[in-house]
C-alpha positions as CSV (number, residue, x, y, z in Angstrom):
1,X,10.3,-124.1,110.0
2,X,12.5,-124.6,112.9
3,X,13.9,-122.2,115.1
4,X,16.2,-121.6,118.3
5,X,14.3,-121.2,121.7
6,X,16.0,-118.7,124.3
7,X,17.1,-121.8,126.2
8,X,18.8,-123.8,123.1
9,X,16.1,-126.0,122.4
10,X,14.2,-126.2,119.3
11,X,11.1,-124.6,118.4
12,X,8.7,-125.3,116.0
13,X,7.8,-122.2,114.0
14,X,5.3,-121.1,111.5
15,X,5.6,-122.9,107.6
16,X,9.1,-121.7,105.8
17,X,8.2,-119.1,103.0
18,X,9.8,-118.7,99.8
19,X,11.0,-115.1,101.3
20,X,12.1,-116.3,104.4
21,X,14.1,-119.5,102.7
22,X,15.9,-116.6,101.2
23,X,16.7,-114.4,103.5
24,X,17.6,-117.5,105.8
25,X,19.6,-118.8,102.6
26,X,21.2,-115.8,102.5
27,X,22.4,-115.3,106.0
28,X,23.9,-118.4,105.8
29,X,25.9,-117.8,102.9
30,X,24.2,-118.5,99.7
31,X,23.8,-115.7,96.7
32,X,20.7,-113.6,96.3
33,X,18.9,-115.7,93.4
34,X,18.4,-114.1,89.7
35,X,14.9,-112.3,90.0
36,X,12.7,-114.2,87.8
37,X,8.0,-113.5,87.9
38,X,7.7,-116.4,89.4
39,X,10.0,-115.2,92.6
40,X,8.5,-111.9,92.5
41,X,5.2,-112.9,92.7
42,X,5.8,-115.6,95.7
43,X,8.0,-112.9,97.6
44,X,5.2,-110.6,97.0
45,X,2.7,-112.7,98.7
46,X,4.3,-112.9,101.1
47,X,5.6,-109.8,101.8
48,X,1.2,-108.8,101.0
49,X,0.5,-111.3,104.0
50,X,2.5,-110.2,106.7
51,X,1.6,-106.8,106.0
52,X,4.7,-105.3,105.7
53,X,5.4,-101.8,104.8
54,X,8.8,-101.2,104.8
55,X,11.7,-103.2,104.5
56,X,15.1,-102.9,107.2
57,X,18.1,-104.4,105.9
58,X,21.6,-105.0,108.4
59,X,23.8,-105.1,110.1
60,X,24.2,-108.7,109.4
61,X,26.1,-111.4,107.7
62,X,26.0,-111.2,103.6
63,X,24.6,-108.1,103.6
64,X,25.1,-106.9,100.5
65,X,23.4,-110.1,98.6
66,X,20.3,-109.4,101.2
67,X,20.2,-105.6,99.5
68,X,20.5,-107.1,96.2
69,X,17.7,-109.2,96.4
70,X,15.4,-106.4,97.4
71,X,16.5,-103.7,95.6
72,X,15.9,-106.5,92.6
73,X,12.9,-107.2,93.7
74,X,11.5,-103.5,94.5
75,X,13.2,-102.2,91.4
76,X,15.0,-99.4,93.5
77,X,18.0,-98.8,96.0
78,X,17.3,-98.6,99.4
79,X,17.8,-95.6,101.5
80,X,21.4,-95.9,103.5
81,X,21.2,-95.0,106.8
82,X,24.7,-96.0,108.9
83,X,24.8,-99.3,108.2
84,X,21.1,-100.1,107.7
85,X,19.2,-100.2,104.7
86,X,15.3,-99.4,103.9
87,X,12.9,-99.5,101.0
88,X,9.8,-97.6,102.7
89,X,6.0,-97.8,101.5
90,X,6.6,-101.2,99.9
């Protein structure tokens, strides 16, 4: 995966994962995909290896898809709070 560097150039960063594709997908514009087991299980290996507990959605562009594909993929809404969004203990 590529990313910006603070002065414009470039950076290599760590290997793309099926949940970041998404959420970078998304962002940019593209629907939250169907969930399906095979996407559950890859988002939640991911998900298990960066150790992540809870899950802060917003402000940002396509929004709404970005709650749709985890409340999909949780099974639950997310707490609201303002304009942010969070599925905690996940």
């Amino acid at each position: 995966m590529r990313v910006p560097g603070p002065d414009g150039e470039t950076l290599n960063g760590p290997p793309a994962t099926t949940t970041s594709q998404l959420i970078i997908g998304i962002q940019e514009g593209q629907p939250a995909p169907s969930m399906t087991d095979s996407l559950r299980g890859a988002m939640a290996s991911d998900l298990k290896s960066w150790q992540v507990h809870a899950v802060i959605v917003g402000p940002m562009q396509n929004q709404s898809e970005e709650v749709r594909l985890f409340s999909d993929y949780f099974g639950r809404p997310p707490e609201q709070h303002g304009d942010v969004y969070v599925w905690w203990q996940v």
